[in-house]
PyMOL Python script that loads the backbone (N, CA, C, O; Angstrom):
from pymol import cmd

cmd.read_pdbstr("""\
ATOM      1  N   UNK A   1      -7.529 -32.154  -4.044  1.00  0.00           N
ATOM      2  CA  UNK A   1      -7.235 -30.966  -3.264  1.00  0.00           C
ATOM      3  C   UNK A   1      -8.250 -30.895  -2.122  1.00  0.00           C
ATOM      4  O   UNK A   1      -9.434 -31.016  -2.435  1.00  0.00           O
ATOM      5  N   UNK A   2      -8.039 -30.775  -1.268  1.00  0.00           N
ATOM      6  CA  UNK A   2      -8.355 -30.576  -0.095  1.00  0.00           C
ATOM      7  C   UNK A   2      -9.306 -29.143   0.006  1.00  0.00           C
ATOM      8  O   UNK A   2      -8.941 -28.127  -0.585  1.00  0.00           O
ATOM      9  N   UNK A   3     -10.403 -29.176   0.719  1.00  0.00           N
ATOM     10  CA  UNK A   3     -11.461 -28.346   1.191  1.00  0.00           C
ATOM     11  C   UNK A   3     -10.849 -27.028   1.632  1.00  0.00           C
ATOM     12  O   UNK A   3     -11.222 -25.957   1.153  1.00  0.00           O
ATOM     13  N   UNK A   4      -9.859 -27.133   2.596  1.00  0.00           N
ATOM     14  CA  UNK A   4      -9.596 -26.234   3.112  1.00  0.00           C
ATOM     15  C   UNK A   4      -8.377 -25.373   2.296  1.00  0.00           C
ATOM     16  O   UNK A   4      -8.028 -24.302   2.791  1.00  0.00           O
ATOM     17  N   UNK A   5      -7.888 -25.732   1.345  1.00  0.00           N
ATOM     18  CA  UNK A   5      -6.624 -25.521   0.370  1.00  0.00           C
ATOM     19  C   UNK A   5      -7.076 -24.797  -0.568  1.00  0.00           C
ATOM     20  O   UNK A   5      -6.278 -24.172  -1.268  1.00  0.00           O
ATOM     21  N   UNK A   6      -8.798 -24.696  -0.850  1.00  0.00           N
ATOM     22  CA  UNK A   6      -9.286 -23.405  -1.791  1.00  0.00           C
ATOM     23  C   UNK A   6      -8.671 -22.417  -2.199  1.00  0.00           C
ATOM     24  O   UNK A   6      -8.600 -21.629  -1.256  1.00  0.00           O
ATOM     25  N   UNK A   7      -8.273 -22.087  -2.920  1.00  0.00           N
ATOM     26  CA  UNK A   7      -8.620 -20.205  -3.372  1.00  0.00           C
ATOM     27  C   UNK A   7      -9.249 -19.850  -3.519  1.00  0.00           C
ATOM     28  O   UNK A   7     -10.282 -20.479  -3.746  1.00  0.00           O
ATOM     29  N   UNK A   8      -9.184 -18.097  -3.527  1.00  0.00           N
ATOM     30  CA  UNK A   8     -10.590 -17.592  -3.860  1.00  0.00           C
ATOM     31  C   UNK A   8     -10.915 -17.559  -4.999  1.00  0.00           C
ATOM     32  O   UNK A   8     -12.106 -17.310  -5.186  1.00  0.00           O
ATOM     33  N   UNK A   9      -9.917 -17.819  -6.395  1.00  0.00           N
ATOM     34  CA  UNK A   9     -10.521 -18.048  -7.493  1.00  0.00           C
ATOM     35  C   UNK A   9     -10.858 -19.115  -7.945  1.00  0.00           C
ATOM     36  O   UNK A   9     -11.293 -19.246  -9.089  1.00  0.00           O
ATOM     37  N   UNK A  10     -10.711 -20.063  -7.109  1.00  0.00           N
ATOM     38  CA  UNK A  10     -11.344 -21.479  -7.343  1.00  0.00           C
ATOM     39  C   UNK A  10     -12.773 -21.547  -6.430  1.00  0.00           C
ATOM     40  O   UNK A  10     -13.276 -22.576  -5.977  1.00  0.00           O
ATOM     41  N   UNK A  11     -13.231 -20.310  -6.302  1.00  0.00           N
ATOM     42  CA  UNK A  11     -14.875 -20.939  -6.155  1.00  0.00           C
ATOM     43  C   UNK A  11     -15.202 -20.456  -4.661  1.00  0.00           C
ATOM     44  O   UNK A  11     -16.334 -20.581  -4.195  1.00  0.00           O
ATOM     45  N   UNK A  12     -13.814 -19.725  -3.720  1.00  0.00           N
ATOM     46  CA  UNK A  12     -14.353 -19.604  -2.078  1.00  0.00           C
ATOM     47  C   UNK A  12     -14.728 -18.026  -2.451  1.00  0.00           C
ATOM     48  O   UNK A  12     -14.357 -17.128  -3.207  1.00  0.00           O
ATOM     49  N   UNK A  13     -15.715 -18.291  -1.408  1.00  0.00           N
ATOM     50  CA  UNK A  13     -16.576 -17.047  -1.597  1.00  0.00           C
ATOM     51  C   UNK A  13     -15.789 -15.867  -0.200  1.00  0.00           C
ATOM     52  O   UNK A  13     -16.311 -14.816   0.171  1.00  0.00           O
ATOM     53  N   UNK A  14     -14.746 -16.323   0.223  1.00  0.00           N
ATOM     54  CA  UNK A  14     -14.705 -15.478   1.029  1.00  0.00           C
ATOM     55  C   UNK A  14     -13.187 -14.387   0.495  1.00  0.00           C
ATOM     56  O   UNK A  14     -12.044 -14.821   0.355  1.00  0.00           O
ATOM     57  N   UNK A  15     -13.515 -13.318   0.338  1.00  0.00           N
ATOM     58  CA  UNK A  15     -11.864 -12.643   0.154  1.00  0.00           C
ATOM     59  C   UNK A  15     -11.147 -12.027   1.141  1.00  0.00           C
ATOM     60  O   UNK A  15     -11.809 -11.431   1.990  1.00  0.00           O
ATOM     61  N   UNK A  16     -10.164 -12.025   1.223  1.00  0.00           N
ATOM     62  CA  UNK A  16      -9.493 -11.442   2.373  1.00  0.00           C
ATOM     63  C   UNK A  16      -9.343  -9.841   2.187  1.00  0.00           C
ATOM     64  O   UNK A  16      -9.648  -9.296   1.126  1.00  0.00           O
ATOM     65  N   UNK A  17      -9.005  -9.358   2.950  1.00  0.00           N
ATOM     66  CA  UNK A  17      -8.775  -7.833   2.918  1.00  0.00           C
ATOM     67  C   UNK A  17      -7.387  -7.500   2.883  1.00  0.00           C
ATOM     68  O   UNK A  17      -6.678  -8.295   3.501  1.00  0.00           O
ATOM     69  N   UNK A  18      -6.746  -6.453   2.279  1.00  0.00           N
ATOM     70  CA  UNK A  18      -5.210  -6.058   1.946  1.00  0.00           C
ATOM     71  C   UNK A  18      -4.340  -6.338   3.517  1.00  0.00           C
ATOM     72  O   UNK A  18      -3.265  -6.874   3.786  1.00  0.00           O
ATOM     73  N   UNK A  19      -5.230  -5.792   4.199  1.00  0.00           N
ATOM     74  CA  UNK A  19      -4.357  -5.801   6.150  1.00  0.00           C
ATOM     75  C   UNK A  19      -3.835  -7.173   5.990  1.00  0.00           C
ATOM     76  O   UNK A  19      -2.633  -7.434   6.013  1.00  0.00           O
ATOM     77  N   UNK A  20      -4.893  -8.149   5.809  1.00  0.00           N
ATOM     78  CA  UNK A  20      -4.571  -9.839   6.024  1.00  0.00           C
ATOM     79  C   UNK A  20      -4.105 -10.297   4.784  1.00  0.00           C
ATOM     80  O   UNK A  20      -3.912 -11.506   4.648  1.00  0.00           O
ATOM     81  N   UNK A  21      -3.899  -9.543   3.882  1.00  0.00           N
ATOM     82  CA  UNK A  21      -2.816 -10.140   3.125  1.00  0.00           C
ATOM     83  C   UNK A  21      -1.481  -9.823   3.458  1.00  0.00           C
ATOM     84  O   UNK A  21      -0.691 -10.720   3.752  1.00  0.00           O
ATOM     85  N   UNK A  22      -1.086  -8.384   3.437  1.00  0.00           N
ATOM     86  CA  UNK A  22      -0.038  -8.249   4.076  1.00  0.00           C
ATOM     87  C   UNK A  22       0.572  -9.018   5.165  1.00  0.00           C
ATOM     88  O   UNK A  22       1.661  -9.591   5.205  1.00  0.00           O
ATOM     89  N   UNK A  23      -0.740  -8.866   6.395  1.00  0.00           N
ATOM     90  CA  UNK A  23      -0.200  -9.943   7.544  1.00  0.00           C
ATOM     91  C   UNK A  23       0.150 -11.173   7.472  1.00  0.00           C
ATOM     92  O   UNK A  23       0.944 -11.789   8.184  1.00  0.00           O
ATOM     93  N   UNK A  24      -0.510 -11.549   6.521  1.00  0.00           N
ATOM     94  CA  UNK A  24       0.131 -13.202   6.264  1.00  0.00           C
ATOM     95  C   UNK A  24       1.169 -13.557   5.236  1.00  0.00           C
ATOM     96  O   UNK A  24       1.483 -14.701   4.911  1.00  0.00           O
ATOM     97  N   UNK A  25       1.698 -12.347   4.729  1.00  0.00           N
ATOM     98  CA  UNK A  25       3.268 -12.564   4.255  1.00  0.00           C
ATOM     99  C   UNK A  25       3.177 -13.500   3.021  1.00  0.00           C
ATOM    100  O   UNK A  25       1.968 -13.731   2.992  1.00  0.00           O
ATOM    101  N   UNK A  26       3.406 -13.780   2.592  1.00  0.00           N
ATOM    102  CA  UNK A  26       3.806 -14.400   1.325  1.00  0.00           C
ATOM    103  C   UNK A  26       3.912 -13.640  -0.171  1.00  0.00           C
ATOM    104  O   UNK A  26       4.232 -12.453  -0.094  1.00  0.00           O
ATOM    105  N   UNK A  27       3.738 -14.045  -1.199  1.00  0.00           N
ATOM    106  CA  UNK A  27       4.343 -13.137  -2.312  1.00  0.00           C
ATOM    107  C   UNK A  27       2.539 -12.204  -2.356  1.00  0.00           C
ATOM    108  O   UNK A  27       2.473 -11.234  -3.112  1.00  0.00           O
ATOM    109  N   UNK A  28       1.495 -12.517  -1.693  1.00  0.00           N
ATOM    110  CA  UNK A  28       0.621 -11.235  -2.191  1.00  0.00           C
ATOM    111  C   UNK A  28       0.679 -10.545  -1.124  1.00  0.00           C
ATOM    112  O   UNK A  28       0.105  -9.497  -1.419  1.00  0.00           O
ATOM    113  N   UNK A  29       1.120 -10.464   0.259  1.00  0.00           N
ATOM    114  CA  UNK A  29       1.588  -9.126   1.020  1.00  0.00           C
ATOM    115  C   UNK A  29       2.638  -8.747   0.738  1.00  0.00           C
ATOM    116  O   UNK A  29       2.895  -7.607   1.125  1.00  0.00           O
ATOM    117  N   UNK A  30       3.804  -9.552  -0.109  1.00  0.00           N
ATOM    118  CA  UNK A  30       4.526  -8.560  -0.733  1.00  0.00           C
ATOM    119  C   UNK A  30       4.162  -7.699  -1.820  1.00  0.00           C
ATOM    120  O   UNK A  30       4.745  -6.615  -1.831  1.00  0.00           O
ATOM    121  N   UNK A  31       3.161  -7.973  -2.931  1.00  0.00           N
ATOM    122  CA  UNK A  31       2.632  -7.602  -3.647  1.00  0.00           C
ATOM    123  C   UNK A  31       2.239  -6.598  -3.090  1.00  0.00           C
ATOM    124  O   UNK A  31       2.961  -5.636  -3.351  1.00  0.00           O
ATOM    125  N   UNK A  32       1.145  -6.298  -2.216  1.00  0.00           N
ATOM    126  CA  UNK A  32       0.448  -5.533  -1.563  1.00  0.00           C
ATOM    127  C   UNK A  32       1.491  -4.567  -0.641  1.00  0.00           C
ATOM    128  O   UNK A  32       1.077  -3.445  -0.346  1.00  0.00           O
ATOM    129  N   UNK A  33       2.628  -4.915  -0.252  1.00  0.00           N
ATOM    130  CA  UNK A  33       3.522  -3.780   0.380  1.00  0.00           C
ATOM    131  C   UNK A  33       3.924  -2.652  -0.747  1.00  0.00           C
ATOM    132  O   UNK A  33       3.678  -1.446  -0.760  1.00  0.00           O
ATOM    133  N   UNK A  34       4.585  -3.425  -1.628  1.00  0.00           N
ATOM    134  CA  UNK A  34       5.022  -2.905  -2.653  1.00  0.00           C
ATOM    135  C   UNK A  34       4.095  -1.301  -3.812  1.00  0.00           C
ATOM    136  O   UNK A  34       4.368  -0.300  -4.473  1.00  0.00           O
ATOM    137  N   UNK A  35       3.144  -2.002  -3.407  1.00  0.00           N
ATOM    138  CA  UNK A  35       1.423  -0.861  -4.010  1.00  0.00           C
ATOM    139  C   UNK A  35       1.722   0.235  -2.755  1.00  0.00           C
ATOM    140  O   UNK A  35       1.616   1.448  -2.940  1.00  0.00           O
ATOM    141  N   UNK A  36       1.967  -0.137  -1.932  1.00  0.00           N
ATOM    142  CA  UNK A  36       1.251   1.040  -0.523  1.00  0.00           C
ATOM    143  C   UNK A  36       2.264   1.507  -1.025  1.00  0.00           C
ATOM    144  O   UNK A  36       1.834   2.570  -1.473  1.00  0.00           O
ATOM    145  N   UNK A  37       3.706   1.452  -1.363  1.00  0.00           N
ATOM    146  CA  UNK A  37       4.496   2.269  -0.914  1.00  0.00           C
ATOM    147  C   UNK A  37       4.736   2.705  -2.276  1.00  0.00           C
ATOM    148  O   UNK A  37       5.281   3.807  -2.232  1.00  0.00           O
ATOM    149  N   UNK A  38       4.505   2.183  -3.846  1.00  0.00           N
ATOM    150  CA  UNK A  38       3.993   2.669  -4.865  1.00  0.00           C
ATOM    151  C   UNK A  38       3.062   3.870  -5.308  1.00  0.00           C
ATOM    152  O   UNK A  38       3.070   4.604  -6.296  1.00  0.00           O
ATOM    153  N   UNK A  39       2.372   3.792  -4.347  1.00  0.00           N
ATOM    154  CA  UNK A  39       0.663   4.467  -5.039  1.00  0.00           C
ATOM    155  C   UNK A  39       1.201   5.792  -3.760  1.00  0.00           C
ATOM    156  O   UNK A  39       1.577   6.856  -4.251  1.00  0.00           O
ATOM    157  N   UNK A  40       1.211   5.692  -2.477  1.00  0.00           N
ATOM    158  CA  UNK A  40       1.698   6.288  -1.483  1.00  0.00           C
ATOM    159  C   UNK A  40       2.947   7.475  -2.283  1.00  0.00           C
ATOM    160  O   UNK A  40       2.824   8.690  -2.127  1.00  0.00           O
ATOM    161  N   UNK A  41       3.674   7.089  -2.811  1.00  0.00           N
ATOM    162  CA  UNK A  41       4.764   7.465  -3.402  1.00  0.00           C
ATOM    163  C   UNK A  41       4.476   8.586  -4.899  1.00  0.00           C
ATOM    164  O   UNK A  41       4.825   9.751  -5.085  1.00  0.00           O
ATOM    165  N   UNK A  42       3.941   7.920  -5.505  1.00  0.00           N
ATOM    166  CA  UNK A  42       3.242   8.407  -6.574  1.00  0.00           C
ATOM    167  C   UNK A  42       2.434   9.824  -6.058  1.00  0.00           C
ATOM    168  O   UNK A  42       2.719  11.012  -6.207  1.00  0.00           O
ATOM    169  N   UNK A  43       1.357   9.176  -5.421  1.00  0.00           N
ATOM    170  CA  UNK A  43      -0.044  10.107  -5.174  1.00  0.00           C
ATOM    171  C   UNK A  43       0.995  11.621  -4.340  1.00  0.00           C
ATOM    172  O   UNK A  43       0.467  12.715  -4.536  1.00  0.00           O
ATOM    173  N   UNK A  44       1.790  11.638  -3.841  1.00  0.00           N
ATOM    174  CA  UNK A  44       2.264  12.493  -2.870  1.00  0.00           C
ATOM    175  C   UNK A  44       3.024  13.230  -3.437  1.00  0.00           C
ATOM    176  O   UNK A  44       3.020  14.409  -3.083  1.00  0.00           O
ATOM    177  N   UNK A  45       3.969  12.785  -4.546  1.00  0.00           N
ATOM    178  CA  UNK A  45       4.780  13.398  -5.557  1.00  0.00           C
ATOM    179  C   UNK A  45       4.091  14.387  -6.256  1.00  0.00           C
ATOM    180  O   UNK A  45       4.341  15.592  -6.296  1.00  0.00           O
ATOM    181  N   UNK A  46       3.013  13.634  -6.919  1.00  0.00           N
ATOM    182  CA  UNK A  46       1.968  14.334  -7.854  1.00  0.00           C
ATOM    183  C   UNK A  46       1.414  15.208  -6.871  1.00  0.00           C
ATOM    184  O   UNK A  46       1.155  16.161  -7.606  1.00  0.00           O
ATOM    185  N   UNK A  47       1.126  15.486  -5.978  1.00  0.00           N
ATOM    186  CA  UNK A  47       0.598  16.800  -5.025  1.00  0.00           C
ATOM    187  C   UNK A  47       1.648  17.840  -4.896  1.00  0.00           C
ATOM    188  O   UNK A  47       1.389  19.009  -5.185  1.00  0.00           O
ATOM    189  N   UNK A  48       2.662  17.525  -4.534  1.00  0.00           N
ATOM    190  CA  UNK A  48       3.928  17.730  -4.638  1.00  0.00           C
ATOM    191  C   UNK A  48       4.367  18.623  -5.853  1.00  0.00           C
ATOM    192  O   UNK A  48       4.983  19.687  -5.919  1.00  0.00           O
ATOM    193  N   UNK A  49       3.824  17.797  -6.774  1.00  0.00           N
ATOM    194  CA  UNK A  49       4.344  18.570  -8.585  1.00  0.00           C
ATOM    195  C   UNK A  49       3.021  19.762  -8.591  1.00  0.00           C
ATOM    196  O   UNK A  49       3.055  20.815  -9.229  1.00  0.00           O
ATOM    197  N   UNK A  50       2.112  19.394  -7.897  1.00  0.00           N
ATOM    198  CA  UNK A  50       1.093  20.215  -8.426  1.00  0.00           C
ATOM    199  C   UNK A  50       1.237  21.591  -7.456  1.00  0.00           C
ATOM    200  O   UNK A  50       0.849  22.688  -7.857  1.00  0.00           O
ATOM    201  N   UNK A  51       1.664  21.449  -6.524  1.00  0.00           N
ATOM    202  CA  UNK A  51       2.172  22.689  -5.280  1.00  0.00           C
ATOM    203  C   UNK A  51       3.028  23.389  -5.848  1.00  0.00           C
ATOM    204  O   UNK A  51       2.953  24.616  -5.915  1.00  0.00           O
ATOM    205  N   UNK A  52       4.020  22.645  -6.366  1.00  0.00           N
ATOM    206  CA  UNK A  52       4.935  23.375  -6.951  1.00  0.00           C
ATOM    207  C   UNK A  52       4.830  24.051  -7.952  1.00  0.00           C
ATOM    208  O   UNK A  52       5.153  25.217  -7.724  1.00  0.00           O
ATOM    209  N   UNK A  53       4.469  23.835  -9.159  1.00  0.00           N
ATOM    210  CA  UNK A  53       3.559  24.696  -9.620  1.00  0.00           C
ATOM    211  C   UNK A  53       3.084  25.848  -9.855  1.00  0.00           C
ATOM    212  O   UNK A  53       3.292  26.702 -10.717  1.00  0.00           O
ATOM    213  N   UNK A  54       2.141  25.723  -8.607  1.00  0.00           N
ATOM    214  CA  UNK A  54       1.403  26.639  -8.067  1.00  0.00           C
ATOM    215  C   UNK A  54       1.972  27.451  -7.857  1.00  0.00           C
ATOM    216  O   UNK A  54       1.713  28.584  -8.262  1.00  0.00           O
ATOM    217  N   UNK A  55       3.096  27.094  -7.038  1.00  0.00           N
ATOM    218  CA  UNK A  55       3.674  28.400  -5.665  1.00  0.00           C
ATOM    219  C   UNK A  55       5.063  28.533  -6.582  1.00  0.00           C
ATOM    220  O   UNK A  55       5.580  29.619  -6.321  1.00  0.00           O
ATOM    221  N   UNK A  56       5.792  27.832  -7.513  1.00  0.00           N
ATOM    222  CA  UNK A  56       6.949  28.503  -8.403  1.00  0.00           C
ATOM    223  C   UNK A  56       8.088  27.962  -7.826  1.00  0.00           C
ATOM    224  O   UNK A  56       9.207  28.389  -8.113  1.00  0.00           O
ATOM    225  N   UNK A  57       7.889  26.988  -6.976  1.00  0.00           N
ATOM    226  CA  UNK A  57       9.347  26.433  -6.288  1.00  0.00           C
ATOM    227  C   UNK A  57       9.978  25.116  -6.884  1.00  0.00           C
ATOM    228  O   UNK A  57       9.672  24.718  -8.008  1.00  0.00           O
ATOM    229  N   UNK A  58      10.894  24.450  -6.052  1.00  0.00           N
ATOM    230  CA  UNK A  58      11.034  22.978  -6.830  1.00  0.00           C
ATOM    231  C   UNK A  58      11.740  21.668  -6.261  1.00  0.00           C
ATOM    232  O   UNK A  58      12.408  20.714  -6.661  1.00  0.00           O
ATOM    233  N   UNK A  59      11.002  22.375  -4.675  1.00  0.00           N
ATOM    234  CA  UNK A  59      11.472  21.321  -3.629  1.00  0.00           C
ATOM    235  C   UNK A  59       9.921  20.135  -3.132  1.00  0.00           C
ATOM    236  O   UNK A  59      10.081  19.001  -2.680  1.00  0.00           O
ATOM    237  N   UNK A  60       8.820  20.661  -3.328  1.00  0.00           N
ATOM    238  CA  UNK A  60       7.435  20.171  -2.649  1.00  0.00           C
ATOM    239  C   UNK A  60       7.675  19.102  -3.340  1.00  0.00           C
ATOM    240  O   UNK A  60       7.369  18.184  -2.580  1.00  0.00           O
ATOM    241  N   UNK A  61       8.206  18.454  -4.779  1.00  0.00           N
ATOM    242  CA  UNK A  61       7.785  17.529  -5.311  1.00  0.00           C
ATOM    243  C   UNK A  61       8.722  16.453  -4.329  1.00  0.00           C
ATOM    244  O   UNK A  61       8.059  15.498  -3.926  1.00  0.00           O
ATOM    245  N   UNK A  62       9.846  16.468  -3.986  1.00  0.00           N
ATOM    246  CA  UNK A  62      10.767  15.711  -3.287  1.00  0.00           C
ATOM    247  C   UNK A  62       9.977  15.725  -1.819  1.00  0.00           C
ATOM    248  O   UNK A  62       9.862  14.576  -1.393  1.00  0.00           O
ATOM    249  N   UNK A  63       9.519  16.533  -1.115  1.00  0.00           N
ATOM    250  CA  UNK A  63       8.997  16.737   0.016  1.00  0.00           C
ATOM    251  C   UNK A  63       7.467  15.553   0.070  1.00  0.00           C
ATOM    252  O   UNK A  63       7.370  14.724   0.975  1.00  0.00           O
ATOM    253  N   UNK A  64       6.555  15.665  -0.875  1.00  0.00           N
ATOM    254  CA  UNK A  64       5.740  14.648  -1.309  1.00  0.00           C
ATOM    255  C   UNK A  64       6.204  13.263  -1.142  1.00  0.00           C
ATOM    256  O   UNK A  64       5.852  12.592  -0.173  1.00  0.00           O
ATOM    257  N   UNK A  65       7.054  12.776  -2.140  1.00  0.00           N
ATOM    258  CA  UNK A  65       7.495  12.331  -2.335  1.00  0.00           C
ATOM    259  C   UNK A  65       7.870  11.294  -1.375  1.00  0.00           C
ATOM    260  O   UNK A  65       7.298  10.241  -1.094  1.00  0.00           O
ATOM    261  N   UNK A  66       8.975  11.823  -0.919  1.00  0.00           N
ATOM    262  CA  UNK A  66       9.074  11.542   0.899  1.00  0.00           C
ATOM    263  C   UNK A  66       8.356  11.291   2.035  1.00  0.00           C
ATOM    264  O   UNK A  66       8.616  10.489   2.932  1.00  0.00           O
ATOM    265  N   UNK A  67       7.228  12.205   1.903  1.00  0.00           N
ATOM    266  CA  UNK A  67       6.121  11.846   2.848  1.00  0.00           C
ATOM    267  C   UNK A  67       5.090  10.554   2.603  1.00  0.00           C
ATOM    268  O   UNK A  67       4.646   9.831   3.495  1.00  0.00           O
ATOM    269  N   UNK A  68       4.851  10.455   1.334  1.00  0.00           N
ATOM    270  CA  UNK A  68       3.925   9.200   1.071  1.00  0.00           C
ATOM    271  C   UNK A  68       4.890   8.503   0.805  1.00  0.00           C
ATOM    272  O   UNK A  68       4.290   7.846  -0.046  1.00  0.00           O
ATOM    273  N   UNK A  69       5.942   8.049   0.799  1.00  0.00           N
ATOM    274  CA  UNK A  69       6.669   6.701   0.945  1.00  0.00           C
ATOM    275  C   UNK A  69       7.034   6.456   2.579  1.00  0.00           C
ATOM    276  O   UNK A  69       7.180   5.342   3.084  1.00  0.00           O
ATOM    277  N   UNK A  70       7.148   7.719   3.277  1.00  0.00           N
ATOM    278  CA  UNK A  70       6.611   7.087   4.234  1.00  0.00           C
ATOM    279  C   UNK A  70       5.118   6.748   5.342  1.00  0.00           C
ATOM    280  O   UNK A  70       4.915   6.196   6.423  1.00  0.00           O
ATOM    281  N   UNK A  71       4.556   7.250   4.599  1.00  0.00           N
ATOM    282  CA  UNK A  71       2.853   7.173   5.134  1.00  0.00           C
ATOM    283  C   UNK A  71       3.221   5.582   4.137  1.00  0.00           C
ATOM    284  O   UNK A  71       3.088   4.635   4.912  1.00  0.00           O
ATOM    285  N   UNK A  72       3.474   5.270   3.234  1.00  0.00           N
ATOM    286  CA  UNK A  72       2.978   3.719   2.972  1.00  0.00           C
ATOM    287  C   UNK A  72       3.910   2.775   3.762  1.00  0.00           C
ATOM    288  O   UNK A  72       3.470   1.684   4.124  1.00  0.00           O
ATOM    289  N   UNK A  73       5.493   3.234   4.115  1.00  0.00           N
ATOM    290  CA  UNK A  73       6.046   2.413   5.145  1.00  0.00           C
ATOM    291  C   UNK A  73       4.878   2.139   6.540  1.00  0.00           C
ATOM    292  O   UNK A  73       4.203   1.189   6.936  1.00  0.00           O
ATOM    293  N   UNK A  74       5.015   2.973   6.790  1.00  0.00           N
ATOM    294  CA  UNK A  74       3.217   3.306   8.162  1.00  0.00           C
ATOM    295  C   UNK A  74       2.479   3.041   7.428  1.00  0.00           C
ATOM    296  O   UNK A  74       2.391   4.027   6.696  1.00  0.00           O
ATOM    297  N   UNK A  75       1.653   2.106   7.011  1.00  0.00           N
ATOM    298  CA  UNK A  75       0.791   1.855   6.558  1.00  0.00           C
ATOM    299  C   UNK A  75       0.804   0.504   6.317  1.00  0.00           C
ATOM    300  O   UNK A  75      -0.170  -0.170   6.650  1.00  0.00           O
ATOM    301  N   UNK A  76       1.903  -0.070   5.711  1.00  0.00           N
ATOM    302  CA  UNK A  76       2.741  -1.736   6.271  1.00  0.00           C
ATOM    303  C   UNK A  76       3.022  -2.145   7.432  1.00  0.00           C
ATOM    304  O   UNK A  76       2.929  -3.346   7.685  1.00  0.00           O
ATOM    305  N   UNK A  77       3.349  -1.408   8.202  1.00  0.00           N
ATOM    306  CA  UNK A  77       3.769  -1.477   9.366  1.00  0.00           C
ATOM    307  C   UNK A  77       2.555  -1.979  10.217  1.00  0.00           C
ATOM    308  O   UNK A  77       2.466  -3.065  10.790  1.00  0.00           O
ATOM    309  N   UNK A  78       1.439  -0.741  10.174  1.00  0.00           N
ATOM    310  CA  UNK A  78       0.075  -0.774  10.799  1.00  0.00           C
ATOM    311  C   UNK A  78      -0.764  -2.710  10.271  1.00  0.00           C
ATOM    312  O   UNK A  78      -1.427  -3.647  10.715  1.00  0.00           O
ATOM    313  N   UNK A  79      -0.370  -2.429   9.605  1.00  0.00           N
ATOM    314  CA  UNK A  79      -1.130  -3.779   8.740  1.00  0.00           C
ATOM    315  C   UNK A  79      -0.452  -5.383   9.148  1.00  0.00           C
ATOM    316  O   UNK A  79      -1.006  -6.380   9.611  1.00  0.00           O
ATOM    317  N   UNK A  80       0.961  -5.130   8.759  1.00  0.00           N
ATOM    318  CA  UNK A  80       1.452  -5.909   9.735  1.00  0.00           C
ATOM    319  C   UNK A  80       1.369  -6.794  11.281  1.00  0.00           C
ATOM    320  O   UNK A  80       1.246  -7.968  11.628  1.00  0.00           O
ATOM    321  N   UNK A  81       1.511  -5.520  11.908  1.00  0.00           N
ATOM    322  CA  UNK A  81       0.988  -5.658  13.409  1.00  0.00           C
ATOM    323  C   UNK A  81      -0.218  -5.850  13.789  1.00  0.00           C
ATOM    324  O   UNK A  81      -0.375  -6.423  14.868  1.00  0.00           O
ATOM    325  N   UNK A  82      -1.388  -5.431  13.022  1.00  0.00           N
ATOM    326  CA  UNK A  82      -2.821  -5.606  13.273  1.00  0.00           C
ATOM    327  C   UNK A  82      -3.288  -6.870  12.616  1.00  0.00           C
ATOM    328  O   UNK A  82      -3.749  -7.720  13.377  1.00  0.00           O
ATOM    329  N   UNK A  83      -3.257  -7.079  11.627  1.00  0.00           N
ATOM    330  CA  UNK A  83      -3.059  -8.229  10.879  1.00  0.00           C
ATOM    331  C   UNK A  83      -4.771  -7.926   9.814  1.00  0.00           C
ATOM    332  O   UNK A  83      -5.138  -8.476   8.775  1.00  0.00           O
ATOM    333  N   UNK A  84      -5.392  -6.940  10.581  1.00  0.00           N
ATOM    334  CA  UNK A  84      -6.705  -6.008   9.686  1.00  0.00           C
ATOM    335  C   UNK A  84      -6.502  -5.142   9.128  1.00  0.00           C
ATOM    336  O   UNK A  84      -5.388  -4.629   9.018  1.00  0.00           O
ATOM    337  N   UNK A  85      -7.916  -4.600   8.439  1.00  0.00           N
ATOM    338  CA  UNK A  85      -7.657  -3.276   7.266  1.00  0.00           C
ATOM    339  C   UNK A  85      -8.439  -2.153   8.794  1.00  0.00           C
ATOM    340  O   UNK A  85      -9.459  -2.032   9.473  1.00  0.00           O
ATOM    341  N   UNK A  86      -7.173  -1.626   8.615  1.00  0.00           N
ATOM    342  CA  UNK A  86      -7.606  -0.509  10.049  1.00  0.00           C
ATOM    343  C   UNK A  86      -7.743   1.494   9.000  1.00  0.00           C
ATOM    344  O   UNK A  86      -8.019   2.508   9.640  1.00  0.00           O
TER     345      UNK A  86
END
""", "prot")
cmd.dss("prot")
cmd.show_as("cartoon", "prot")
cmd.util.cbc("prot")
cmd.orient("prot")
């Protein structure tokens, strides 16, 4: 195997950052799309459930919901195009 063909769990000391995984596409920026718009999705719902709640209604959780799936679409997007963790 070739020098330059490393991984990082074979011993390279250097790791990449989520931006440049994404940017360079293959199955761990898909991996890594898939989380943003996971965790994005999740985390916003759960604010969402917890508003609601609060205030006695039973729309915030869908409204959440919605918003961090798309803050993690924007957030692929950004990563994408930059090809860094911005």
């Amino acid at each position: 195997m070739a020098q330059s063909e490393k991984k990082w769990w074979q011993g390279e000391e250097e790791l990449r950052s989520t931006g440049q995984l994404v940017a360079g596409g293959g199955l761990s920026g898909a991996v890594m799309s898939v989380i943003y718009l996971l965790i994005g999705t999740a985390f916003w719902a759960a604010v969402g459930f917890g508003l609601d709640w609060l205030l006695g209604t039973t729309w915030l959780v869908w409204a959440g919901g919605l918003l961090g799936a798309s803050a993690g679409v924007y957030l692929v997007y950004v990563h994408m195009r930059s090809g860094t963790d911005s």
